[in-house]
DODOLO-236577 format. One record per residue (C-alpha): x, y, z; residue in one letter. Coordinates in steps of 0.2 Angstrom, whole numbers, plus 5000, padded with zeros to 4 digits. Layout:
# residues N
XYZA/...
This chain:
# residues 69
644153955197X/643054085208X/641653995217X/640254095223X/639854185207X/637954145198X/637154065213X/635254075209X/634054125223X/633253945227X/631453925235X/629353935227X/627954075225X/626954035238X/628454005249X/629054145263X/630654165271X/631454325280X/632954395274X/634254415285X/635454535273X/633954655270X/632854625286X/631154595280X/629754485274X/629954395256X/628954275245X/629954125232X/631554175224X/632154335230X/633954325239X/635254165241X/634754045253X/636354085263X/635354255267X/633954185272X/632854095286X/631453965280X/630453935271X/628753975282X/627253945279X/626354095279X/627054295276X/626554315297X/627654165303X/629254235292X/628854395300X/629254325316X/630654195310X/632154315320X/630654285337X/630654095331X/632454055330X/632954155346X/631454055355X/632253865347X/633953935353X/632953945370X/632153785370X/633753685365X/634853795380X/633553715391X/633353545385X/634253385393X/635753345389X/636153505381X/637853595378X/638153715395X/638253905390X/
């Protein structure tokens, strides 16, 4: 049996998230969640998500304790 086949998009209307496979902006059930970053709360903080992720990366890179580089 092939696994991966039939896998639903998952998420709301009124939910955002950023697709990574297709780079932009989108609202509830578009791509598979494996493609995806979110959900945001609004359209504008998806926009930024790539911005977002890159500055938590930061953040835990800098925190105590954390793993060295």
């Amino acid at each position: 049996m092939v696994l991966g086949f039939n896998r639903k998009p998952t998420g709301r209307p009124g939910e955002w998230f950023y697709c990574l496979k297709h780079a932009k902006v989108e609202e509830g059930p578009e791509c598979p969640a494996k493609d995806r970053l979110g959900p945001y709360g609004s359209r504008e903080e998806a926009g930024r998500a790539l911005a977002i992720a890159e500055e938590r990366n930061e953040e835990w890179r800098n925190a105590d304790g954390a793993a060295p580089s």
